[in-house]
C-alpha positions in Angstrom: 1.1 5.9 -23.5 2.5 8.4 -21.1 4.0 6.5 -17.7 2.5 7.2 -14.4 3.9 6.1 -11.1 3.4 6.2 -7.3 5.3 5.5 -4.6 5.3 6.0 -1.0 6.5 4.9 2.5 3.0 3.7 4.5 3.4 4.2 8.4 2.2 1.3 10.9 -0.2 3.7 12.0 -1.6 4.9 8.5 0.4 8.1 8.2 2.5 9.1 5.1 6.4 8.1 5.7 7.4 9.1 2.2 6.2 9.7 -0.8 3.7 11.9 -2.9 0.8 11.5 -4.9 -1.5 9.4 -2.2 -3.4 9.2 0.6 -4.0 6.8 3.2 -6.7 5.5 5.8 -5.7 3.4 8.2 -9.4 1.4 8.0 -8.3 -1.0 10.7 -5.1 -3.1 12.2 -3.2 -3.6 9.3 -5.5 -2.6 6.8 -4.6 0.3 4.4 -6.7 1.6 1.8 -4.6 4.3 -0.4 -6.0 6.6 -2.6 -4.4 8.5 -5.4 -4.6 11.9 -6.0 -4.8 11.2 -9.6 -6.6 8.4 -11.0 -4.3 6.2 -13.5 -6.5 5.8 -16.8 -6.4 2.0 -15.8 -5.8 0.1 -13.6 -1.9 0.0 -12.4 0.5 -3.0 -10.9 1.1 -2.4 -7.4 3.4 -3.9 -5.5 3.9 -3.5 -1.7 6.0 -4.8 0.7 7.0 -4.8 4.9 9.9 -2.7 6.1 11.9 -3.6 8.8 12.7 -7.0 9.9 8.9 -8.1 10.7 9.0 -9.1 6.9 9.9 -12.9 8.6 6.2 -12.9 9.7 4.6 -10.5 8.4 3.8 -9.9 4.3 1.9 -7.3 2.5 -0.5 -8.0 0.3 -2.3 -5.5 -2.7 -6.0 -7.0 -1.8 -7.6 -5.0 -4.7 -6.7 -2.3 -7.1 -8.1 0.0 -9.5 -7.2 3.3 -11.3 -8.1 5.3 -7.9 -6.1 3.4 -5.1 -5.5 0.1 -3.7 -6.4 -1.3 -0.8 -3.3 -2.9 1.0 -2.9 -5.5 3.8 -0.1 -6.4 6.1 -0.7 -10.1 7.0 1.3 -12.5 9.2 1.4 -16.6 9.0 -1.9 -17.3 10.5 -3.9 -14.8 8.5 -4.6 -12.3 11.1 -4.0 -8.2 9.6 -1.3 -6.9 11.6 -0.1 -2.6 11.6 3.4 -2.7 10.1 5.2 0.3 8.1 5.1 -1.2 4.0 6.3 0.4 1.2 4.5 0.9 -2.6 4.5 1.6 -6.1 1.8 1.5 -8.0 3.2 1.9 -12.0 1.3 2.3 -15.7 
């Protein structure tokens, strides 16, 4: 089985920081779905996490995932989505 990865850098606001490989729609505040450019030929671990020091209050979580994207949340204590910059990789 041949390995497939990506990884990127997800801005607050829903733009690309870093990376290649994905897209991403900022559908609302904190709320990221990311498409790949390619689709994995199943469905890959991703694992995401906040940058900076909101990472106290503030966690990302992989809501859902399948071999075309992954839909990406950055939620604080209470449960409300907040917009925070989170990093990725989604691996096979």
């Amino acid at each position: 089985m041949a390995l497939g990865i990506v990884s990127g850098v997800i801005g607050a606001n829903g733009t690309v920081i870093a990376g290649s490989g994905f897209t991403v729609n900022r559908a609302s505040a904190g709320i990221y779905d990311v498409t790949f450019d390619t689709r994995f030929g199943s469905t890959p671990a991703v694992v995401a996490t906040i940058r900076g020091d909101a990472w106290a209050d503030v966690n990302a979580v992989v809501r859902s995932s399948n071999d075309g994207g992954a839909q990406i949340v950055a939620v604080d204590l209470h449960g409300g989505c907040q917009d925070r910059d989170i990093s990725f990789i989604a691996a096979i």
